[in-house]
C-alpha positions as semicolon CSV with decimal commas, in nm:
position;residue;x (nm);y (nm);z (nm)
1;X;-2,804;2,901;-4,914
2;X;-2,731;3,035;-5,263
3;X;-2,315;3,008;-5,352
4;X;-2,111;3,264;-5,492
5;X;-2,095;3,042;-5,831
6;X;-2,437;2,991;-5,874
7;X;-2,467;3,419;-5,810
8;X;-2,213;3,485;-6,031
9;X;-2,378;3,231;-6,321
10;X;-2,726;3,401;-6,297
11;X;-2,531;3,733;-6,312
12;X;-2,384;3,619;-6,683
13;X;-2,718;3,501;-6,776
14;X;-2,831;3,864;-6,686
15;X;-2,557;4,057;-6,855
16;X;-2,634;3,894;-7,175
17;X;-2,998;3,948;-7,160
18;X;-2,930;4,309;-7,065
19;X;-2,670;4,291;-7,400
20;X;-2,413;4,474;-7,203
21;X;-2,078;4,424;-7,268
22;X;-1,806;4,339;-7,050
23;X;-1,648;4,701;-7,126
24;X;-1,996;4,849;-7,019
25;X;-1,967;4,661;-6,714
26;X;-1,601;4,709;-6,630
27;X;-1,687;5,125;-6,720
28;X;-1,953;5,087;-6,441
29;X;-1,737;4,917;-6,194
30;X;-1,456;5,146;-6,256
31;X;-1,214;4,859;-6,358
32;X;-1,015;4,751;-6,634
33;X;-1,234;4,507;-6,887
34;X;-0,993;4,220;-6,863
35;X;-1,026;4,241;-6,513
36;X;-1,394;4,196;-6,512
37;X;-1,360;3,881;-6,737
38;X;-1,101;3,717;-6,510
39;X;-1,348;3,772;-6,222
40;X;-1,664;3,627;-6,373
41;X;-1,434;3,337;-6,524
42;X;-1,346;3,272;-6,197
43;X;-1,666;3,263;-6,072
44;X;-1,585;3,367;-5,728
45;X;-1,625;3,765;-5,627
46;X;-1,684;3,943;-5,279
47;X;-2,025;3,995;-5,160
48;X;-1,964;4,352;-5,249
49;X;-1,848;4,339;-5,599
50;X;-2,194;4,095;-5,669
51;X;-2,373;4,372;-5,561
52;X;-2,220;4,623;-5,722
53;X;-2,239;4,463;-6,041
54;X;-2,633;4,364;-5,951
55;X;-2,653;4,782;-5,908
56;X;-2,497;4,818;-6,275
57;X;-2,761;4,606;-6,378
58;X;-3,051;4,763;-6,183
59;X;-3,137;4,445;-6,024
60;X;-3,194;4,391;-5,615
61;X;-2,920;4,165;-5,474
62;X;-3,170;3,994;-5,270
63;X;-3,410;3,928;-5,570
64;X;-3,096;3,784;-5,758
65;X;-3,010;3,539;-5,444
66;X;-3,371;3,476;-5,405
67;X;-3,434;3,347;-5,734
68;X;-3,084;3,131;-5,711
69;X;-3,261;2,940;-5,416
70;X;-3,570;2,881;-5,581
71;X;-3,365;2,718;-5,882
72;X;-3,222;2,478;-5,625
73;X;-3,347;2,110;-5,651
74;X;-3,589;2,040;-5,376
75;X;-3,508;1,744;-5,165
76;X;-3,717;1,413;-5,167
77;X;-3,554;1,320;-4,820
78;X;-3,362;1,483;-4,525
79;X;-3,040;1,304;-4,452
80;X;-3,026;1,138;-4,099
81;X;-2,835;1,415;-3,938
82;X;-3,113;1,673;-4,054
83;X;-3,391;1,427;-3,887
84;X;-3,213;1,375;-3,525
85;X;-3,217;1,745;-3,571
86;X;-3,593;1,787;-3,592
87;X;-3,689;1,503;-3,387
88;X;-3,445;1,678;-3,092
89;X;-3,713;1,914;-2,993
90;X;-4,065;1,824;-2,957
91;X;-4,211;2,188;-3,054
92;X;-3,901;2,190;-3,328
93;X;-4,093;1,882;-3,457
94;X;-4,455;2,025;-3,395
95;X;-4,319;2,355;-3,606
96;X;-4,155;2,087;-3,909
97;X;-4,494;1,948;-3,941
98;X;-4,653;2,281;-3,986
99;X;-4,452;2,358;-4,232
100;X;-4,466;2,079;-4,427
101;X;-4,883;2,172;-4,394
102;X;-4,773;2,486;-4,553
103;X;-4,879;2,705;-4,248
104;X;-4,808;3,068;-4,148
105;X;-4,692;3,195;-3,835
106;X;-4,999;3,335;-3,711
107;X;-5,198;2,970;-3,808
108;X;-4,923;2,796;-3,591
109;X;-4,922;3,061;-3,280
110;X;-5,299;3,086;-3,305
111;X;-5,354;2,672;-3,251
112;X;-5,108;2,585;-3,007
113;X;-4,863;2,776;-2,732
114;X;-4,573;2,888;-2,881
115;X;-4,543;3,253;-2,852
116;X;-4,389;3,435;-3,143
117;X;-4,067;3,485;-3,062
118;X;-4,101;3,063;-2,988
119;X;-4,182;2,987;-3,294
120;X;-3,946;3,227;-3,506
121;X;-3,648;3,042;-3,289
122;X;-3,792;2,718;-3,429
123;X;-3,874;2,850;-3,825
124;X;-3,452;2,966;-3,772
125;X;-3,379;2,628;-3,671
126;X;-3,581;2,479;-3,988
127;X;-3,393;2,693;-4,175
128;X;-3,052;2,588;-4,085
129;X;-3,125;2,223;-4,095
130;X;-3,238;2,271;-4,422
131;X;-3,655;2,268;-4,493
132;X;-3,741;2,591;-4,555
133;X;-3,548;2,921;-4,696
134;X;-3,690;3,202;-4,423
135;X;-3,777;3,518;-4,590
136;X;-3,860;3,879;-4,440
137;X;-4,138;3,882;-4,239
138;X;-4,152;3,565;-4,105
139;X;-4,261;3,346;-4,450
140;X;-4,083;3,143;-4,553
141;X;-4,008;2,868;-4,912
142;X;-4,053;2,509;-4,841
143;X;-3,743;2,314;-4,986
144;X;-3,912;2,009;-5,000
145;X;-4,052;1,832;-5,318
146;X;-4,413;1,720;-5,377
147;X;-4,284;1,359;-5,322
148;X;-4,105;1,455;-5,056
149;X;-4,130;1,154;-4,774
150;X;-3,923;1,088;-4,384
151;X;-3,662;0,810;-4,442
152;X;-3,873;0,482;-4,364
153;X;-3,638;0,386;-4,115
154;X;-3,496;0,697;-3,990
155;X;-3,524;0,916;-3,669
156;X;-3,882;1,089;-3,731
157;X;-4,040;0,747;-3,840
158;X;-3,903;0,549;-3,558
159;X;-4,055;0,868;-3,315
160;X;-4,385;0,814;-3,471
161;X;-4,407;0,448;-3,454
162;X;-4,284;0,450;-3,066
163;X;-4,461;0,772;-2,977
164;X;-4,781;0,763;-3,194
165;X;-4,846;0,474;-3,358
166;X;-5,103;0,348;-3,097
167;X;-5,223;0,683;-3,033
168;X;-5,330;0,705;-3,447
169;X;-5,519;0,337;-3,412
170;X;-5,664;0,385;-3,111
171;X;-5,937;0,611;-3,270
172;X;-6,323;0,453;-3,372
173;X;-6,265;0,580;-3,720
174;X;-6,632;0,637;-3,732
175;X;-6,650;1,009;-3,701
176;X;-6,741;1,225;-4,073
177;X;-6,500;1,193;-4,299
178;X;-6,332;0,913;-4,116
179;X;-6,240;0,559;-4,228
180;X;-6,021;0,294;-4,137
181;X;-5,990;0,004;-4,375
182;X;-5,758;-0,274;-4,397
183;X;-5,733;-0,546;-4,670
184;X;-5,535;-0,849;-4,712
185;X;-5,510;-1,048;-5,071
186;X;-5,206;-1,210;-5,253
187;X;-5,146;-0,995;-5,625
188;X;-4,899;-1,045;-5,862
189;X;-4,519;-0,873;-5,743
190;X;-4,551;-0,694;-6,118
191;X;-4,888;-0,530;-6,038
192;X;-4,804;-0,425;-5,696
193;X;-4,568;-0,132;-5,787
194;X;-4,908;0,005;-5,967
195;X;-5,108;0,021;-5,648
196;X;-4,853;0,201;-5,483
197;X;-4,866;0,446;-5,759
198;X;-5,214;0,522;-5,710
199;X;-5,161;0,554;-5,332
200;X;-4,924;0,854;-5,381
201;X;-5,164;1,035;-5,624
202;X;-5,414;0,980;-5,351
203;X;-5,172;1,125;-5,093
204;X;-5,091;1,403;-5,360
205;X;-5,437;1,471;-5,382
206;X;-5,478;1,543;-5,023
207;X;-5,136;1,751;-4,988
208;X;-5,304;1,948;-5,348
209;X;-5,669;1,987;-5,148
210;X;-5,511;2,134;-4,827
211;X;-5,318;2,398;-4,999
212;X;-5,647;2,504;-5,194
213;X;-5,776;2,519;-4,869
214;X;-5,587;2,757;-4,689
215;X;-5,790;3,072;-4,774
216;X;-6,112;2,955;-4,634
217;X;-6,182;3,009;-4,258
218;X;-6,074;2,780;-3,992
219;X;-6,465;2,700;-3,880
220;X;-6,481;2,555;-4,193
221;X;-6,206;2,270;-4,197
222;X;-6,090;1,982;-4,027
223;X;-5,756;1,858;-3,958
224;X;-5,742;1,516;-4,079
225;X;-5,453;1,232;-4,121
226;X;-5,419;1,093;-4,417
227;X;-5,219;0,744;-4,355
228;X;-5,149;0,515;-4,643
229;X;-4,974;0,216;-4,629
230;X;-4,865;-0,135;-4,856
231;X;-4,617;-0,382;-4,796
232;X;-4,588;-0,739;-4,783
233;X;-4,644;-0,858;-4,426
234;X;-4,845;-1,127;-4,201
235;X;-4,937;-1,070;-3,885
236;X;-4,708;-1,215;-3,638
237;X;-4,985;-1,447;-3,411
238;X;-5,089;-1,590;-3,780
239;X;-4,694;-1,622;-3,897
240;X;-4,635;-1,793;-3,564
241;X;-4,895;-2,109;-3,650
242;X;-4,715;-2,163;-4,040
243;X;-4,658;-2,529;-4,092
């Protein structure tokens, strides 16, 4: 949600690339100039007077608040608050994962049943918590960063690794496309950190792929899951027989 300050600081940048003057803007808001540079000092205005001023400038109110949002930082991780949130709902959940896929209403109401009106409730609640901005029309902007990840110990990770974990690994792996492939060796602690590097541009590369992809027609792609993982770890049946 934009603030009145951060309004109010794209509105200065505006009135100096327009080059009007705080006594063109005070003539247009019918008020006395030094009144109009205590105000914008200040930095804090009614609704009403933003707009009006947005009006002086020929500029939509909503375009001005729009483009204070997108010059927000996007967020690498939700707090744990915002997780229990999503993970409260199991189609709140289903919907956050959409998202993050970068889908559109229809795309989400066409694959599984959530009517409309559903899954606008559940884009609302996204909103609120904090991953997207919803627009008109039912789009919406994803607040999240490209390296944006769920907090390795926090409430969606734990759901996953009681709720799907075993459902992931139960699969053959064998199908097109489809891999599984897990390697054990002892590297050097300084070269590690470079191997986890290259994972993420690998994961980039998928996120990258799938949003190239969205124009082409549903008969022609696949939903896959990409799951990367590194850490240092034994198996605990092998850790168990250590002299």
């Amino acid at each position: 949600m934009s603030t009145t300050a951060d309004l109010v600081t794209l509105l200065k940048k505006e009135l100096k690339s327009a080059q009007m003057t705080y006594a063109d803007l005070a003539v247009a808001l019918g008020m006395a100039e030094s009144s109009v540079k205590r105000m914008l000092a200040k930095g804090d205005m009614p609704l009403s007077r933003i707009d009006a001023i947005c009006r002086a400038l020929k500029m939509d109110f909503a375009e001005l608040a729009r483009r204070v949002a997108d010059a927000q930082p996007l967020l690498k991780e939700l707090t744990q608050e915002q997780e229990r949130a999503v993970v409260a709902d199991k189609k709140l959940l289903l919907c956050a994962i959409c998202v993050l896929s970068q889908w559109t209403l229809e795309q989400v109401t066409g694959t599984y049943r959530l009517s409309e009106a559903e899954c606008v409730k559940y884009l609302v609640q996204l909103d609120r918590i904090g991953i997207i901005e919803l627009r008109p029309l039912n789009r919406y902007r994803l607040k999240l960063a490209k390296t944006f990840r769920w907090r390795p110990h926090g409430p969606v990770m734990n759901y996953f690794r009681e709720n799907a974990l075993l459902d992931y690994f139960s699969g053959g792996f064998d199908g097109p496309g489809e891999g599984l492939l897990l390697v054990h060796g002892s590297v050097s602690r300084g070269l590690a950190p470079s191997f986890l590097e290259r994972m993420q541009r690998v994961a980039q590369d998928f996120a990258q792929q799938h949003q190239a992809d969205q124009r082409m027609q549903e008969k022609d792609k696949e939903g896959y899951t990409l799951l990367l993982a590194m850490r240092s770890w034994e198996f605990e049946a092998f850790t168990a027989l250590r002299r």
